[in-house]
C-alpha positions as CSV (number, residue, x, y, z in Angstrom):
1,X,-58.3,35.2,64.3
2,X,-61.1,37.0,62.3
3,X,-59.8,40.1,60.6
4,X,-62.4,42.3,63.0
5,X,-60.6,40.9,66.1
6,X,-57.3,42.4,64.9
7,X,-57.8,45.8,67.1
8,X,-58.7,43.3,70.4
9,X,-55.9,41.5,69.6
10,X,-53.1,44.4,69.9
11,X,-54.9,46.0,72.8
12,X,-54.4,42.3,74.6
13,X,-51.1,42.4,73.5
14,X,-50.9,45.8,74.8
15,X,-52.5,45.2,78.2
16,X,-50.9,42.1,78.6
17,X,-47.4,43.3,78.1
18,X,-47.8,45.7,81.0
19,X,-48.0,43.0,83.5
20,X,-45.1,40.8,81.9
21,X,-42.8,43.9,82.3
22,X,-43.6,44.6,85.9
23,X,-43.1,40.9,87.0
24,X,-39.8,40.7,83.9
25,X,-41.3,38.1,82.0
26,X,-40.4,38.1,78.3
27,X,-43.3,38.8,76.1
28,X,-42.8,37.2,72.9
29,X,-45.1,36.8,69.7
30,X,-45.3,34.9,66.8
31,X,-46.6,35.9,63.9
32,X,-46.9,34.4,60.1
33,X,-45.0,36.0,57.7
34,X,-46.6,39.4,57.0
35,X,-48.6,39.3,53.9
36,X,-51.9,41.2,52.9
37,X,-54.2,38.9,54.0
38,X,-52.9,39.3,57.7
39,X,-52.4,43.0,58.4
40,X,-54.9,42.9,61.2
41,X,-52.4,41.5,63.2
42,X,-50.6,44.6,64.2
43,X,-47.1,43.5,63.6
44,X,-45.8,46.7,64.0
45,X,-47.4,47.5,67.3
46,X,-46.1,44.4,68.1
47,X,-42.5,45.8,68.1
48,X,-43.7,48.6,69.9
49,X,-45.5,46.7,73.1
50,X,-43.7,42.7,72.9
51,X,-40.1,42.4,73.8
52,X,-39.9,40.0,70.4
53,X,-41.8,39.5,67.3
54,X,-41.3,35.6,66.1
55,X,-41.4,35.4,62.3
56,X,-42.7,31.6,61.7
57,X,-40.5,31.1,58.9
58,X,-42.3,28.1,57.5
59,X,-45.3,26.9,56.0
60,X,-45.2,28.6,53.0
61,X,-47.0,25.3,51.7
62,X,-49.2,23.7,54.2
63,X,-51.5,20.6,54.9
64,X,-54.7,21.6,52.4
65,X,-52.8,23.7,50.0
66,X,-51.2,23.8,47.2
67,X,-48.0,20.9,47.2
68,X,-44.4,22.6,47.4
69,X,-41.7,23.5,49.9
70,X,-42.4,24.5,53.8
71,X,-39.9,27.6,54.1
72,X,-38.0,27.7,50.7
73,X,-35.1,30.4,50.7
74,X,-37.0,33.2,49.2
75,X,-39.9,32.9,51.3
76,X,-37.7,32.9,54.6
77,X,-35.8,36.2,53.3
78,X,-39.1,37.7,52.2
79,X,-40.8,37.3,55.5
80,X,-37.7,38.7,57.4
81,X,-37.2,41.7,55.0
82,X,-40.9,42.8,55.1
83,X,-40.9,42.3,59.2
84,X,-37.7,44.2,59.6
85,X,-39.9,47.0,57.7
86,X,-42.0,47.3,60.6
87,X,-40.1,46.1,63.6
88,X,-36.1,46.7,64.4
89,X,-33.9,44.1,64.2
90,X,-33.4,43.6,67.8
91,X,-36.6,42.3,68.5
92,X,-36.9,40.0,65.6
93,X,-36.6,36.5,65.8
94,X,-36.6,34.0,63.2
95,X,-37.8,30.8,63.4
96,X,-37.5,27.9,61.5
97,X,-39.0,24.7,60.7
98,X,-37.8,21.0,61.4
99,X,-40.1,19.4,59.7
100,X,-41.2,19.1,56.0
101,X,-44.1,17.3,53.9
102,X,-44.6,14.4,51.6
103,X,-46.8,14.9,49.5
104,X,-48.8,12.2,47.9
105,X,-50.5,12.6,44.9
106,X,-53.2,10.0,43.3
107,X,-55.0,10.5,40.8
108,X,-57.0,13.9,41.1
109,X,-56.4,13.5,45.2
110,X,-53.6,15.3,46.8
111,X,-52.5,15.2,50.3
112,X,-49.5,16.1,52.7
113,X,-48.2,14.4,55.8
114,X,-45.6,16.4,57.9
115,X,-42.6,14.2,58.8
116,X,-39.4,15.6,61.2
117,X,-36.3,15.9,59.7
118,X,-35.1,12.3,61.1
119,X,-38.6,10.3,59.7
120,X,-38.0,12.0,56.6
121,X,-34.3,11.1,56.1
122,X,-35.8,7.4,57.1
123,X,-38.8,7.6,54.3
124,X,-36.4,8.7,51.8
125,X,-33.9,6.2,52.1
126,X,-36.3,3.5,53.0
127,X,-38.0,4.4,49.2
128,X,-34.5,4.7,47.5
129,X,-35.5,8.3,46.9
130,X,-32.9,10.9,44.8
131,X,-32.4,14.0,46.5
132,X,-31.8,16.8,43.8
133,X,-30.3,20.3,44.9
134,X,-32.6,23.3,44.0
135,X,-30.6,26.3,44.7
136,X,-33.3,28.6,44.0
137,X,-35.3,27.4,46.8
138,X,-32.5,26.3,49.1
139,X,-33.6,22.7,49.3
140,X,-33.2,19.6,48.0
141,X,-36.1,17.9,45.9
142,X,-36.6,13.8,45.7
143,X,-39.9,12.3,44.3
144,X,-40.8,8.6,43.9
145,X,-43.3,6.6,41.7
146,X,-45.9,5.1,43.2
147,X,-48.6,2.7,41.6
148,X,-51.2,4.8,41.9
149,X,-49.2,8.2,41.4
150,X,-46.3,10.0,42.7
151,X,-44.8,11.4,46.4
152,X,-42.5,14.3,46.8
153,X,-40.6,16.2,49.2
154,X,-38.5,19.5,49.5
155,X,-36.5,18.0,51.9
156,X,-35.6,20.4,55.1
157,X,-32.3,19.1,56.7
158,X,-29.0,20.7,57.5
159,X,-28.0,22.3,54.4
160,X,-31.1,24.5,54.3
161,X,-31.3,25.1,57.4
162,X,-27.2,26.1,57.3
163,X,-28.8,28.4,54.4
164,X,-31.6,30.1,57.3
165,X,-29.6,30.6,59.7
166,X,-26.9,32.7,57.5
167,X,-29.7,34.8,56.8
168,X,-30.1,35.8,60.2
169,X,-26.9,36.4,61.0
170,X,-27.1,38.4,57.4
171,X,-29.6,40.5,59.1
172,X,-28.3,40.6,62.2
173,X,-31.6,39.4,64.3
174,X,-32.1,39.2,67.7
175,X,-32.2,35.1,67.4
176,X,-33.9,32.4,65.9
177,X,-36.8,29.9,67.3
């Protein structure tokens, strides 16, 4: 949504949750990870009015921008931390991704294709790809050589997600999505 929508969109939220309480349905909202450019979004009223605030805890690199990993390990505890500033643990849910990108570079073109965990594990070992642990970012990292360039991954599978889910135990949240 628009930045000026941001006040309609917490006093939907806020009407909206009065009906979902009366008939006991869960109100739930997701939200990207709170940064500047999406303030509007009232993530602290959120806490106040939904019964839990959803933290997508992915596409730190997306489809259009720059190439790099779709929830690396910093980014998923820096979007937890800063929403646990605004909203109490209890109503905090983290969730994360199973999916990741290749990235295929040619030339001065660059594009991403999202692949689930499974077609991934297929494209890398149908393109002989070596995985390479990146502890910083809590992934593994595999590239091949293509003739007209190169294609990479950060490669999301159990390991890193093993990694996201210690974190929200670590922070004792409400659950994970």
């Amino acid at each position: 949504i628009k930045p000026e929508a941001g006040v309609h969109y917490i006093q939907f939220l806020r009407e909206l949750s009065i009906p979902c309480r009366e008939k006991g349905i869960i109100l739930s909202v997701d939200n990207y990870v709170p940064t500047s450019y999406n303030r509007f979004y009232h993530v602290e009223e959120q806490g106040v009015v939904a019964d839990y605030v959803i933290i997508m805890g992915y596409d730190e690199h997306y489809a259009g921008g720059e190439p790099g990993s779709v929830a690396s390990f910093g980014f998923v505890e820096k979007g937890i931390s800063d929403t646990l500033a605004m909203v109490p643990k209890e109503k905090v849910i983290n969730a994360v991704p199973f999916y990741t990108r290749i990235w295929t570079e040619t030339g001065t073109s660059l594009k991403s294709e999202a692949y689930g965990i499974s077609a991934a594990k297929r494209w890398v070992k149908k393109n002989n790809v070596e995985l390479y642990w990146q502890s910083e970012l809590g992934q593994y990292y595999g590239e091949k050589k293509e003739p007209s360039g190169f294609s990479y991954l950060w490669m999301e599978e159990e390991n890193s997600l093993k990694l996201k889910m210690d974190l929200i135990k670590a922070y004792d949240l409400a659950g994970v999505a």
